[in-house]
N, CA, C and O atoms as CSV, one atom per row, in Angstrom:
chain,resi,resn,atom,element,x,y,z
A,1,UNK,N,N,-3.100,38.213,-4.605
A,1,UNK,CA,C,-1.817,37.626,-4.296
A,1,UNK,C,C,-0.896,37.762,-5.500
A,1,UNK,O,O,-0.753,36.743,-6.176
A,2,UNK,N,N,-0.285,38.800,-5.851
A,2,UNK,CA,C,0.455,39.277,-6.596
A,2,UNK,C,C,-0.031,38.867,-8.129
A,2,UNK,O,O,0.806,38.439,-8.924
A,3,UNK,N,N,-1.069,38.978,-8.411
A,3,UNK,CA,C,-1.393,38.113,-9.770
A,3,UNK,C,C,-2.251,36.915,-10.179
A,3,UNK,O,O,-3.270,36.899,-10.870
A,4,UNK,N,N,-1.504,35.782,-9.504
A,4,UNK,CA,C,-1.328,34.666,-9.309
A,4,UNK,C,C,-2.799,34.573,-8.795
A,4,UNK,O,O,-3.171,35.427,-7.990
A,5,UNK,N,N,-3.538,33.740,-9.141
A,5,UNK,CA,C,-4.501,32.913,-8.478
A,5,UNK,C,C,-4.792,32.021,-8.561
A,5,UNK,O,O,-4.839,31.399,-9.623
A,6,UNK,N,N,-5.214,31.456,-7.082
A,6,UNK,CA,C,-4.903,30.385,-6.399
A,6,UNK,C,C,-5.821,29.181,-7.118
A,6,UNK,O,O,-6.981,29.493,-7.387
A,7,UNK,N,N,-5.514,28.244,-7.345
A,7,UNK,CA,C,-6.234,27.173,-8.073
A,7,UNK,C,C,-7.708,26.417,-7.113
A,7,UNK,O,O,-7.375,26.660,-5.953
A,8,UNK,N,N,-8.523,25.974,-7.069
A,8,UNK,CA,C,-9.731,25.894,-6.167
A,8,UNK,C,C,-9.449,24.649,-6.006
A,8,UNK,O,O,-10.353,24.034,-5.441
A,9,UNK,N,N,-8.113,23.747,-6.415
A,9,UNK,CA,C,-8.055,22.389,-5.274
A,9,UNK,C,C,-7.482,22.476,-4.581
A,9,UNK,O,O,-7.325,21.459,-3.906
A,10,UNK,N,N,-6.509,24.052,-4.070
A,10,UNK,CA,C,-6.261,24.271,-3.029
A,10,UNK,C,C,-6.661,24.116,-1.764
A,10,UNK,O,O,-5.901,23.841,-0.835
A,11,UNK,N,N,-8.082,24.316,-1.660
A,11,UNK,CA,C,-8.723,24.200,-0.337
A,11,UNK,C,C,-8.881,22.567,-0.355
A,11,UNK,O,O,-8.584,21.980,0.685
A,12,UNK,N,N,-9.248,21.944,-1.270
A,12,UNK,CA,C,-8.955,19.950,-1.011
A,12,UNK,C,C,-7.426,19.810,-0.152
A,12,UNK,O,O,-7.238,19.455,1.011
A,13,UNK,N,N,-6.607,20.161,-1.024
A,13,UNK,CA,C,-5.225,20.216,-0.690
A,13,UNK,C,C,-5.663,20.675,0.948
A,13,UNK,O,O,-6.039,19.771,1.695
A,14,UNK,N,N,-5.613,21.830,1.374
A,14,UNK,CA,C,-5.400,22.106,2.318
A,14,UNK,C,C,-6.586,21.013,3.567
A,14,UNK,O,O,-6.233,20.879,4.739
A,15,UNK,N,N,-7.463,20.582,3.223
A,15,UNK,CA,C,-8.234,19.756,3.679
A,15,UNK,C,C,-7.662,18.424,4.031
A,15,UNK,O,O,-7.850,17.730,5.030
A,16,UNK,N,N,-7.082,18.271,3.204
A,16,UNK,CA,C,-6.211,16.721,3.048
A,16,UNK,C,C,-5.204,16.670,4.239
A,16,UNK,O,O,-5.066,15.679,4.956
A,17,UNK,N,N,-4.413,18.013,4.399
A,17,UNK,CA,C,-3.442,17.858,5.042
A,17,UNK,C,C,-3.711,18.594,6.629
A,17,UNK,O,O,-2.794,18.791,7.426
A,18,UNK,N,N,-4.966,18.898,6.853
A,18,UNK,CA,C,-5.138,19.538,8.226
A,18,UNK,C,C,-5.852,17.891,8.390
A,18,UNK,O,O,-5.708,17.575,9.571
A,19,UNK,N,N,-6.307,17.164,7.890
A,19,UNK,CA,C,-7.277,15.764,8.422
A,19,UNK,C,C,-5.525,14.847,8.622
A,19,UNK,O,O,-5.255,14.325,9.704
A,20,UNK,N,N,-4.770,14.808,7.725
A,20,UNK,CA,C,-3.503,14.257,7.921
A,20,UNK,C,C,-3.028,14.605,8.986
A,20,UNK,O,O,-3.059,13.648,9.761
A,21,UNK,N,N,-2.460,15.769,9.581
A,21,UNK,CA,C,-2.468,16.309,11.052
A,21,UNK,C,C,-3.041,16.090,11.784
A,21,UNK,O,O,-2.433,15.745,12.798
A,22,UNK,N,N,-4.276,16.102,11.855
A,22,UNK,CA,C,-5.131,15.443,13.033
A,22,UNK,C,C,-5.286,14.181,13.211
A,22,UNK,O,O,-5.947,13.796,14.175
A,23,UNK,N,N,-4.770,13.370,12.413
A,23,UNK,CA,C,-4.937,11.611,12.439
A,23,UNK,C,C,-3.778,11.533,13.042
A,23,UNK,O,O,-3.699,10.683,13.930
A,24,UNK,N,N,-2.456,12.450,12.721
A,24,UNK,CA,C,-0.990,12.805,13.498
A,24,UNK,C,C,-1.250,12.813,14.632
A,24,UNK,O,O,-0.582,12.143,15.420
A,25,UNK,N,N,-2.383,13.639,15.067
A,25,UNK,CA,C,-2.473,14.153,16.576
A,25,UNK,C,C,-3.327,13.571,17.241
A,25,UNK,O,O,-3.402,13.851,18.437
A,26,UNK,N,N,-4.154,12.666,16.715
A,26,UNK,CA,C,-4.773,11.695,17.314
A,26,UNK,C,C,-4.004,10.440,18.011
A,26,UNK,O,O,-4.000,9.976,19.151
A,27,UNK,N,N,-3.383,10.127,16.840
A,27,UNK,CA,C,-2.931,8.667,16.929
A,27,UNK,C,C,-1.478,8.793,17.976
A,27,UNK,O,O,-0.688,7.890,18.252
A,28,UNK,N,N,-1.461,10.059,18.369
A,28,UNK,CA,C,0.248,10.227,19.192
A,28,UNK,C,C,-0.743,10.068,20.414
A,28,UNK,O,O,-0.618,9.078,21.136
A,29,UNK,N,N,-1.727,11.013,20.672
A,29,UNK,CA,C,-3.033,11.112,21.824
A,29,UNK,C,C,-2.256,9.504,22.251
A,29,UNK,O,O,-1.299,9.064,22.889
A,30,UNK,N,N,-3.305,9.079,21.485
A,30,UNK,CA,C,-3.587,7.863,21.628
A,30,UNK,C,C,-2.661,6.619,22.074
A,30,UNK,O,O,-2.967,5.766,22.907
A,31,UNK,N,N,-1.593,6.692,21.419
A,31,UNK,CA,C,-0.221,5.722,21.777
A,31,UNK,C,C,0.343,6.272,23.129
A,31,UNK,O,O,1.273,5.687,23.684
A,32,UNK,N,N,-0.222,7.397,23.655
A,32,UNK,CA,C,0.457,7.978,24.730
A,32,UNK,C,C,-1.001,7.208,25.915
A,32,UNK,O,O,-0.968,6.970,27.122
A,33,UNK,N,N,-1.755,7.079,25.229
A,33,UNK,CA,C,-3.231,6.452,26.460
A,33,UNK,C,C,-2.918,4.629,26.511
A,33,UNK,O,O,-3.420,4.012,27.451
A,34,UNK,N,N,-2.348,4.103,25.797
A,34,UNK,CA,C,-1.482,2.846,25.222
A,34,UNK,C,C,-0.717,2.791,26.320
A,34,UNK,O,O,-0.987,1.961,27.188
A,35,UNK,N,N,0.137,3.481,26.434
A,35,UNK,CA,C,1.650,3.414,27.656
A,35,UNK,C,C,2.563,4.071,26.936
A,35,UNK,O,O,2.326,4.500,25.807
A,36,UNK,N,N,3.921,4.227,27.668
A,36,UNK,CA,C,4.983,4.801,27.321
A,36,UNK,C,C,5.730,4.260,26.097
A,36,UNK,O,O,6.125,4.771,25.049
A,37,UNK,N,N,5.775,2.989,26.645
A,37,UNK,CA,C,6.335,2.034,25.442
A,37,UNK,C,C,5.990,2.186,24.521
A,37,UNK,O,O,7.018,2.249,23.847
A,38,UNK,N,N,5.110,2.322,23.833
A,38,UNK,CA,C,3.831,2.553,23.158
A,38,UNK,C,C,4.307,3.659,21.971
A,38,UNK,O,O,4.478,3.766,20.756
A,39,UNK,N,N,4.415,4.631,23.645
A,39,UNK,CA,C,4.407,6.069,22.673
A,39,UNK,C,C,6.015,6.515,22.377
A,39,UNK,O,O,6.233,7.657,21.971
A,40,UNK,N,N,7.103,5.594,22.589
A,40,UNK,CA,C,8.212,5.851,22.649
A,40,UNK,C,C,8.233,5.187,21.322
A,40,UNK,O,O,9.039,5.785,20.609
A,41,UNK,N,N,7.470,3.831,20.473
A,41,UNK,CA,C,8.163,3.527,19.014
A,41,UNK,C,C,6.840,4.379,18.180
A,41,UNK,O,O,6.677,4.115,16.989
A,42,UNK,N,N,5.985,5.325,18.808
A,42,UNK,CA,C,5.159,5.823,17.395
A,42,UNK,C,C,5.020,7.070,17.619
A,42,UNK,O,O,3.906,7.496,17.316
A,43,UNK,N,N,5.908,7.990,18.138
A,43,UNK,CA,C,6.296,8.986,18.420
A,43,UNK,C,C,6.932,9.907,17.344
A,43,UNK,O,O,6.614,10.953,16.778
A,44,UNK,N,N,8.224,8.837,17.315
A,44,UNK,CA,C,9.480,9.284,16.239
A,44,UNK,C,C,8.639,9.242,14.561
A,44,UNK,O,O,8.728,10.034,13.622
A,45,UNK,N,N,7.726,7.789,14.736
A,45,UNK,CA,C,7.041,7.787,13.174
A,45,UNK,C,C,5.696,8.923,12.958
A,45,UNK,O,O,5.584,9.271,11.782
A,46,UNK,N,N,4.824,9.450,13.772
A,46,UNK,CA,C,3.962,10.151,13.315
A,46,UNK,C,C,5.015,11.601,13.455
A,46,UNK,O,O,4.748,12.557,12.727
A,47,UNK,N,N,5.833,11.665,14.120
A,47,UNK,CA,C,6.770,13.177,14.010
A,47,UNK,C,C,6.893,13.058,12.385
A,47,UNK,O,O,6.402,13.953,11.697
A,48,UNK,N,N,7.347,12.294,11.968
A,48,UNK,CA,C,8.354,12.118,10.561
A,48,UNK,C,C,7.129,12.303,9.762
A,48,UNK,O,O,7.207,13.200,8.922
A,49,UNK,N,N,6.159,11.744,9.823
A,49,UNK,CA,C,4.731,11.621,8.821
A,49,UNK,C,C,4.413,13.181,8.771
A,49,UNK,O,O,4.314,13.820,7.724
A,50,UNK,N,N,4.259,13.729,10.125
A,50,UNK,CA,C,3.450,15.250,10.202
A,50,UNK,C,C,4.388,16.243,9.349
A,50,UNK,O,O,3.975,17.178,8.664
A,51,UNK,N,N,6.156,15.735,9.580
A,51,UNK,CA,C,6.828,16.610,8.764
A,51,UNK,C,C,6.671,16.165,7.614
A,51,UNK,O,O,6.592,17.144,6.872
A,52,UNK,N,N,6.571,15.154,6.988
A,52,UNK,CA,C,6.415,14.950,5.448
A,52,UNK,C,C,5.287,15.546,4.947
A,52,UNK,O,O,5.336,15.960,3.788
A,53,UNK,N,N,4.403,15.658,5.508
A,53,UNK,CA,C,3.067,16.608,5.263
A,53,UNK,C,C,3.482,17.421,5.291
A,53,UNK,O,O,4.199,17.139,4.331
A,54,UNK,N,N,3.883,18.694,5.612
A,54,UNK,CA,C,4.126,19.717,5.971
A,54,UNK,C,C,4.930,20.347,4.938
A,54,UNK,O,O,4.758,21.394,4.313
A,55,UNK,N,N,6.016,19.306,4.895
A,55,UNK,CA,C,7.142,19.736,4.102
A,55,UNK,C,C,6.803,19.861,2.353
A,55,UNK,O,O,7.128,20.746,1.561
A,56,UNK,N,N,5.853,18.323,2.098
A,56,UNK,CA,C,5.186,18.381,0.849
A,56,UNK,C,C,4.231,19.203,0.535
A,56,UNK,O,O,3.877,19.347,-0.635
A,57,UNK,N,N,3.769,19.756,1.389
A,57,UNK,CA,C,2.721,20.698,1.530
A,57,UNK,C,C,3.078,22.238,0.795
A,57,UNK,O,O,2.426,22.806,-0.081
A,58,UNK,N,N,4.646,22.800,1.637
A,58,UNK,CA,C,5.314,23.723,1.600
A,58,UNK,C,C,5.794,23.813,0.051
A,58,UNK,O,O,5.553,24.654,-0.815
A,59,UNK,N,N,6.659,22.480,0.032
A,59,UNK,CA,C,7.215,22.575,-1.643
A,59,UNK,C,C,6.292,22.356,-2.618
A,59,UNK,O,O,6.405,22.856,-3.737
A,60,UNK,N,N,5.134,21.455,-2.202
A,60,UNK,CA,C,4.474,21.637,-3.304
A,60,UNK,C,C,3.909,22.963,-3.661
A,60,UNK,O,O,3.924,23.156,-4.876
A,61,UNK,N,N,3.396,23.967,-2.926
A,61,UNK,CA,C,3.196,25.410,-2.898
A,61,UNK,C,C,4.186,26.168,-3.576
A,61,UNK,O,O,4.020,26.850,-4.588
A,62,UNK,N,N,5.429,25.956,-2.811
A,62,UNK,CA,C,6.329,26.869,-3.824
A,62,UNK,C,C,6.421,26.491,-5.241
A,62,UNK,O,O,6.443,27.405,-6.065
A,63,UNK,N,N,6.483,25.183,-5.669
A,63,UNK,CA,C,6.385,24.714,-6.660
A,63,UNK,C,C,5.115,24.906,-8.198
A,63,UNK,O,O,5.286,25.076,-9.405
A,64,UNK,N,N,4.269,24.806,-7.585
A,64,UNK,CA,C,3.384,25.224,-8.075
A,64,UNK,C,C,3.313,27.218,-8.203
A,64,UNK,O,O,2.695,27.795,-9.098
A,65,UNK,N,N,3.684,27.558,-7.674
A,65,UNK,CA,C,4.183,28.995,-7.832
A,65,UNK,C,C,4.890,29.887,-8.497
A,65,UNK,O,O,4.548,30.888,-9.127
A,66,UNK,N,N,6.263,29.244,-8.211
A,66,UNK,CA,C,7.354,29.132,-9.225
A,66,UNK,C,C,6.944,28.994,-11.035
A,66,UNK,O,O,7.036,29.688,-12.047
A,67,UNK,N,N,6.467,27.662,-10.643
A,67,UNK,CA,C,6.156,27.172,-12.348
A,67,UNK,C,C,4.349,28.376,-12.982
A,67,UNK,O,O,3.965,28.489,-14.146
A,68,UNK,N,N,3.717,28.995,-11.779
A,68,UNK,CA,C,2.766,30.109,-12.442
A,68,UNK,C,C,3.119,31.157,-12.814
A,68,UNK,O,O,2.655,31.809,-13.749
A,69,UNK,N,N,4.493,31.577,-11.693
A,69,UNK,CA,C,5.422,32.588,-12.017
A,69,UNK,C,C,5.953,32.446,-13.967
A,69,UNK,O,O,6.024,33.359,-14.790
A,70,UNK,N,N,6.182,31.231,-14.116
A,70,UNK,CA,C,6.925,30.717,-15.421
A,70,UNK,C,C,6.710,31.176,-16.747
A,70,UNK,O,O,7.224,31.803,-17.674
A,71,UNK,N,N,5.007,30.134,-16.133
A,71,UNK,CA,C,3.889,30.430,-17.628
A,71,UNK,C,C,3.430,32.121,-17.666
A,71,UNK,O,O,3.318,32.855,-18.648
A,72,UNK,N,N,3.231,32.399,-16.318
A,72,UNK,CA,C,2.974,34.004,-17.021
A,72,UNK,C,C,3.717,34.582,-17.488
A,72,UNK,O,O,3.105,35.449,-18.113
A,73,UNK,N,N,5.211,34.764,-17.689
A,73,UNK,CA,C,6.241,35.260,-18.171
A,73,UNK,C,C,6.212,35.085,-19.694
A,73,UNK,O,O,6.375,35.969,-20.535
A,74,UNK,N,N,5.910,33.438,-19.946
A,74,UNK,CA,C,6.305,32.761,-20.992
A,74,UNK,C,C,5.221,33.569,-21.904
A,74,UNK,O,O,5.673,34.024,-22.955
A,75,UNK,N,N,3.745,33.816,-21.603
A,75,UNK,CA,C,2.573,34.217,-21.872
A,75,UNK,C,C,2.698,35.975,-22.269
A,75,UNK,O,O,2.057,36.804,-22.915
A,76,UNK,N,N,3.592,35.934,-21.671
A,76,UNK,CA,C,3.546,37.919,-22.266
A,76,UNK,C,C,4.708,37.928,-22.811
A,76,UNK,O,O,5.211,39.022,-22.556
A,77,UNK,N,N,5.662,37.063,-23.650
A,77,UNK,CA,C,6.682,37.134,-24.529
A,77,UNK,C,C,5.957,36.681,-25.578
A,77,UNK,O,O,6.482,36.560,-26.685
């Protein structure tokens, strides 16, 4: 992957956040086996949770990338 290799708490990381998704996709299951009502106030909140995963997931990746991009630069000056 262009250089760059990947750090081995990546796969924790990525562990963390596929079990985070599935507690997402459980617990919507579930508020929907509850009733409508139910699944109409925990709907909007596990949407928002799965994107905050996702999203932290994403930037933290680029982030961590960016800044390997950095040090190797910094490392061959």
């Amino acid at each position: 992957m262009g250089g760059i290799k990947m750090d081995p708490s990546w796969a924790g990381r990525r562990r963390v956040v596929r079990l985070s998704l599935l507690s997402c996709f459980g617990l919507a299951l579930y508020s929907m086996y509850l009733g409508p009502a139910m699944a109409a106030v925990v709907f909007p909140c596990v949407s928002a949770l799965a994107g905050a995963v996702i999203g932290s997931y994403v930037f933290g990746a680029a982030w961590e990338r960016t800044s390997g991009v950095q040090s190797l630069n910094q490392e061959k000056k």
